[in-house]
C-alpha positions as CSV (number, residue, x, y, z in Angstrom):
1,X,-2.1,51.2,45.0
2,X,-5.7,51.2,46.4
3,X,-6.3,54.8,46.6
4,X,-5.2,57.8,44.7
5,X,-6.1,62.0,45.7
6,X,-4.3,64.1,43.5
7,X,-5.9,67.7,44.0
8,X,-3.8,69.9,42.0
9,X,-3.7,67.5,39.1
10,X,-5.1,68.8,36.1
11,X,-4.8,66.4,33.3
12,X,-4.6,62.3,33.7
13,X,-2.4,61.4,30.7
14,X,-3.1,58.4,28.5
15,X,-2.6,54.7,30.3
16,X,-1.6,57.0,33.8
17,X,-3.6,54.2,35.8
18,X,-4.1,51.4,33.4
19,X,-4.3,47.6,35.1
20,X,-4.1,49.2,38.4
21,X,-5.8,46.1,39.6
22,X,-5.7,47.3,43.1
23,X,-7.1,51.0,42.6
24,X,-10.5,51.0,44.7
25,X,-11.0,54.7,45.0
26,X,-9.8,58.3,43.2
27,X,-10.0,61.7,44.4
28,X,-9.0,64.5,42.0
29,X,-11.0,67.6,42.7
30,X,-9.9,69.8,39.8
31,X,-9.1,67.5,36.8
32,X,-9.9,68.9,33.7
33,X,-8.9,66.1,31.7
34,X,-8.6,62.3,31.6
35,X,-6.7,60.4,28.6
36,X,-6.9,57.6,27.0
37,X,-7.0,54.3,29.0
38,X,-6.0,56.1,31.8
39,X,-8.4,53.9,34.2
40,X,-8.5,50.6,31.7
41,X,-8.7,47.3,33.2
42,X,-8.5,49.0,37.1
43,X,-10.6,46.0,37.8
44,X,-10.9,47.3,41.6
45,X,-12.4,50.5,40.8
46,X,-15.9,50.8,42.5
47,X,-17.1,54.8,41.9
48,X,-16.0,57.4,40.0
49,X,-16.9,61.0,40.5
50,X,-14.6,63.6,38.6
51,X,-15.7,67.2,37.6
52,X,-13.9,66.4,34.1
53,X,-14.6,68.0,31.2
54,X,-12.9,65.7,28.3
55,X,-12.7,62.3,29.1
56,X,-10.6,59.6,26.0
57,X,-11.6,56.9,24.6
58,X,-11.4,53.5,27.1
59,X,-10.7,55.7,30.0
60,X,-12.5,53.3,32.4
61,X,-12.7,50.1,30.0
62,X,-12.7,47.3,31.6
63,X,-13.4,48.2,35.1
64,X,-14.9,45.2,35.9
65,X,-16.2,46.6,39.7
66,X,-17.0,50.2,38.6
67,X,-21.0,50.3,39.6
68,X,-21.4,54.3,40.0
69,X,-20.1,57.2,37.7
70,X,-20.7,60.7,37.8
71,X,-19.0,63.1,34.9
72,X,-21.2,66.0,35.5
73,X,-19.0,68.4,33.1
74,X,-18.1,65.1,30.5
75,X,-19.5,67.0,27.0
76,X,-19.0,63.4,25.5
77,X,-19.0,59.5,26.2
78,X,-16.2,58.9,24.4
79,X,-15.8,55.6,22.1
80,X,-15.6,52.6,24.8
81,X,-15.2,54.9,27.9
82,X,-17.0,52.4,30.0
83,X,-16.5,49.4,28.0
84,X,-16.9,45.9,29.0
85,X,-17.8,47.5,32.8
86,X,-20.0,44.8,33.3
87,X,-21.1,45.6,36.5
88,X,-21.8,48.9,36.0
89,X,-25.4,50.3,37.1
90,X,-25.3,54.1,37.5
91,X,-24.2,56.6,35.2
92,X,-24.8,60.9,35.7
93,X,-23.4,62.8,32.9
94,X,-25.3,65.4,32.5
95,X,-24.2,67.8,30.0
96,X,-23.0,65.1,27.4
97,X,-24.1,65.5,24.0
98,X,-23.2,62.6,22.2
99,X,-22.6,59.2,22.9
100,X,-19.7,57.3,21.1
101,X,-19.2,53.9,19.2
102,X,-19.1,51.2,21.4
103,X,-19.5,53.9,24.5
104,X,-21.8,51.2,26.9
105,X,-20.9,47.6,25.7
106,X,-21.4,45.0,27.6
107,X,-22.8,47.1,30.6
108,X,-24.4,44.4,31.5
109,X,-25.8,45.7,35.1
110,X,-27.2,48.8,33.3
111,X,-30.7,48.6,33.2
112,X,-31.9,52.4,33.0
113,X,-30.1,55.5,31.3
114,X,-31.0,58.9,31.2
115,X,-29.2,61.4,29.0
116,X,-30.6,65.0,28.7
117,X,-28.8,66.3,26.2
118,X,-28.0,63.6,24.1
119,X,-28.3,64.3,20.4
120,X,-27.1,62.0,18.8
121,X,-25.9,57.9,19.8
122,X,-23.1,56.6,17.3
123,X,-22.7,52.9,16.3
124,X,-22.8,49.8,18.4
125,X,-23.2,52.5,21.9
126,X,-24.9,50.2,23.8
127,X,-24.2,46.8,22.6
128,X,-24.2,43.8,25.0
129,X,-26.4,46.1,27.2
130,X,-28.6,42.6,28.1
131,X,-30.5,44.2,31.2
132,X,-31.1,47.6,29.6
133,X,-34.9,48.3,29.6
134,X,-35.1,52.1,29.9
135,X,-34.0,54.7,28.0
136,X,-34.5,58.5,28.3
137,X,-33.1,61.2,25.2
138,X,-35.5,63.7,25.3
139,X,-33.1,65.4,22.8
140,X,-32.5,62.9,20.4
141,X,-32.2,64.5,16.5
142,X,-30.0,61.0,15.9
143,X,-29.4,57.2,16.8
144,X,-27.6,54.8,14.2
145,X,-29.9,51.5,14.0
146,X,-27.5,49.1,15.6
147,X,-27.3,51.2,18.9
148,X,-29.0,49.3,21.0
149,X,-27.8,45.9,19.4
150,X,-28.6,43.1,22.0
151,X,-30.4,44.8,24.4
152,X,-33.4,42.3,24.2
153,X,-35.4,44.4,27.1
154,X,-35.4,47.2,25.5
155,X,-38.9,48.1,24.1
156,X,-40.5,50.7,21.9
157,X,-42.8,52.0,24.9
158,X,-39.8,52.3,27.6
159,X,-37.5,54.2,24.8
160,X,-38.0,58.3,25.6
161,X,-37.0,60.0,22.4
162,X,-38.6,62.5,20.6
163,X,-41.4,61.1,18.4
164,X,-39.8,62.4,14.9
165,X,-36.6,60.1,15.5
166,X,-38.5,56.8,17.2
167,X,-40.6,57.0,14.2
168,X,-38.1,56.7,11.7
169,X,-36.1,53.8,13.1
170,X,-36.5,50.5,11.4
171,X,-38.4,47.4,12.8
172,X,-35.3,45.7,13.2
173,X,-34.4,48.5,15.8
174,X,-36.9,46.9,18.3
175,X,-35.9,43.1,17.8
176,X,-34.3,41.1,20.2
């Protein structure tokens, strides 16, 4: 299975697609939900651009070719949705408001992220994250202090938050 267009499906249930090694492209124009897993591991997977609204956790864990994703309805980046996608480098969601546990790890291509309605970023979100070096939230009201946990590039003056949450994050925040 290299390609999939579904355009009457509405829902993607949990594990659907999971270690579809093969899967290079999806079409589903009117999806309004993916589940959990439903992508993991569909090492093949280049792009992704589905006018989803919910997305589960791990949907596209694991994708080891997925480079570009675009959610533009995604109101959350669930916990490990694009976990361990190493070679991810693009990512447009949005309307998301909160970024999940674990969300980002190990996006290891990912080097600049911009989130306009972010406000808030949850444990461990963008662990692993080694070539991250720019970060916009320009709504920020929350970040846990581990967030950005081994993102080494990741400085104080490339980080785009408001100044009332930046301020009150530890030194430790900023370290290597």
């Amino acid at each position: 299975l290299e390609s999939v267009w579904l355009p009457k499906v509405t829902l993607v249930a949990t594990d659907t697609f999971k270690n579809c090694f093969k899967l290079v492209h999806i079409s589903m124009p009117v999806v309004e939900s993916v589940g959990e897993r439903a992508f993991y591991g569909c090492k093949s997977l280049r792009s992704v651009s589905l006018d989803v609204r919910d997305v589960g956790e791990a949907a596209f864990s694991n994708c080891a070719r997925l480079r570009v994703v675009s959610l533009p309805r995604a109101s959350v980046a669930s916990a490990h949705i694009f976990g361990a996608c190493t070679m991810l480098e693009s990512v447009s969601m949005p309307v998301a408001t909160r970024v999940c546990e674990l969300a980002f790890r190990l996006c290891e291509s990912l080097t600049a992220v911009s989130l306009p309605v972010v406000e808030s970023v949850e444990s461990h979100a963008f662990r692993g994250c080694w070539n991250l070096e720019t970060v916009s939230l320009p709504r920020l009201e929350f970040v846990e202090n581990d967030a950005f946990e081994g993102c080494p590039r990741l400085s104080r003056d490339n980080f785009f938050a408001p100044d009332h949450v930046k301020n009150t994050l530890p030194a430790s925040f900023w370290r290597s």
